[in-house]
N, C-alpha and C positions, 0 to 999 in steps of 0.2 A: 645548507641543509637540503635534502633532495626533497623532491615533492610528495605527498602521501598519494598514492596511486586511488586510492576511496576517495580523496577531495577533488581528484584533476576526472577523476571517472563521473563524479558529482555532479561538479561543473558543466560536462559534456553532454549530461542527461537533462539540464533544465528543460524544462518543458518551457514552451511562451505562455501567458497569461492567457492569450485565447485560445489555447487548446483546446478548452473543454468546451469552447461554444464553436468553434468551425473543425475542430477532428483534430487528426493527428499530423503533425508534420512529414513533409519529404523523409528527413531522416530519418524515421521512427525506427524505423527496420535495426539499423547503426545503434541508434541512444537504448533500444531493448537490450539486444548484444553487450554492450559497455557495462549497463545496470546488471546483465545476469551474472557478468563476469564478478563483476565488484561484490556482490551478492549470493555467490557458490554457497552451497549446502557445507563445506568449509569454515565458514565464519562461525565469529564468536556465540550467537544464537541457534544454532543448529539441530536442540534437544528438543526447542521451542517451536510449537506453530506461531508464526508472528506477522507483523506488516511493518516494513519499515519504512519512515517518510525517507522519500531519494530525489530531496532537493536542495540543496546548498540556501535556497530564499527564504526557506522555512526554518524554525527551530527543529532540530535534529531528535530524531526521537522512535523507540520501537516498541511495538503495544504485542503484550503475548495475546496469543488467542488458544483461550480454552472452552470456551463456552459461546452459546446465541452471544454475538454482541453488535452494537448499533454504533453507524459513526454521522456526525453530521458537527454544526455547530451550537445546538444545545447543552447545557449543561449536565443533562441528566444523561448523557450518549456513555457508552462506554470508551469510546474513544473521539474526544471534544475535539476539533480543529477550528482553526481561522482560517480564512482565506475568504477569495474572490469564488464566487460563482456554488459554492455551499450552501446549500439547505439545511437548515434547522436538525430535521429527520432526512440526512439522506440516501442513506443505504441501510442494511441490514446483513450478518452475515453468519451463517450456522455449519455446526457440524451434522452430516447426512454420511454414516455409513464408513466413515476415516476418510471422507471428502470434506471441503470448503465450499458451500454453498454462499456464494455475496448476491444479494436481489437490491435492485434498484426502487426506493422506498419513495416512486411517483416523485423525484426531485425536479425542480424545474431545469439545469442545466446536463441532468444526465450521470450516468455513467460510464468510465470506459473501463475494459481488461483489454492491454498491449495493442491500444490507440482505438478500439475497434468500439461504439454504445452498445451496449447490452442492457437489457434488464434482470435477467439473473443470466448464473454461469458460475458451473462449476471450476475452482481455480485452481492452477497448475501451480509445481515450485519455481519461483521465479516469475509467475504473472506480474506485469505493472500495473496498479488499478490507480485509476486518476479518479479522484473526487474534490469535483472546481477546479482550482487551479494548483492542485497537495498529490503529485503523483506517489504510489509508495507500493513496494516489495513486497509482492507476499512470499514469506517463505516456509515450508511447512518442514517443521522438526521433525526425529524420530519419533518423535510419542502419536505423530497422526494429530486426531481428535477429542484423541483420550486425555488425561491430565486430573491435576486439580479444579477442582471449577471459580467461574471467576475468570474477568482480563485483567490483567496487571501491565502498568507501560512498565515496560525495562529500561533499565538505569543504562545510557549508552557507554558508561565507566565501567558495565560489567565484562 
């Protein structure tokens, strides 16, 4: 059976577990490249503004973005994660103008877009934003910032 080029591109992309607390690796430059590729405005999400997690360690998974929505590890977040080095409230992310606004919600480990801390930053199609140790795709649809309101994760079977 040959290999699925999105799990070997995956793979490639892990980040280490300390990333988000000493920066970004040597490679970053490389594992951006790989992710953007895997991740082309091509793919099956494409109508969709979304974020997709792009780490083979994580459970697999991609959250639409149509509205303000909040990610950390609280329950009440629009998009809930696990990991290492996550904050309760740790980001926050809104539409401004058919741009993606993500602001860093004073987390203790930080935020990165494509390896670099920020506290907000406007994001491009194809940014990598790391929150903890949960790197993930942002990709932004034809619809912009317009939409249905509401985040909804996407079924990754869609």
């Amino acid at each position: 059976m040959p290999d699925d080029p999105l799990e070997d591109a995956l793979r490639e992309a892990t980040f280490a577990e300390t990333s988000a607390m000493s920066g970004p690796p040597d490679s970053l430059r490389q594992r951006l490249d790989v992710l953007r590729r895997a991740f082309s405005p091509d793919t099956q999400f494409k109508s969709v503004t979304s974020l997709q997690i792009a780490d083979p360690a994580h459970a697999p998974g991609a959250f639409a973005l149509t509205s303000a929505t909040t990610v950390g590890t609280a329950p009440k977040n629009a998009i809930c994660l696990t990991g290492q080095f996550i904050s309760r409230k740790h980001c926050s992310l809104r539409p401004i103008d058919g741009q993606w606004l993500i602001e860093d919600n004073d987390s203790t480990n930080g935020l990165y877009v494509n390896g670099e801390r920020v506290t907000s930053r406007f994001l491009c199609d194809g940014d990598i934003v790391q929150v903890g140790n949960v790197p993930m795709v942002f990709l932004k649809g034809e619809q912009g910032a317009s939409g249905p309101s509401g985040t909804l994760p996407l079924d990754e079977g869609s």
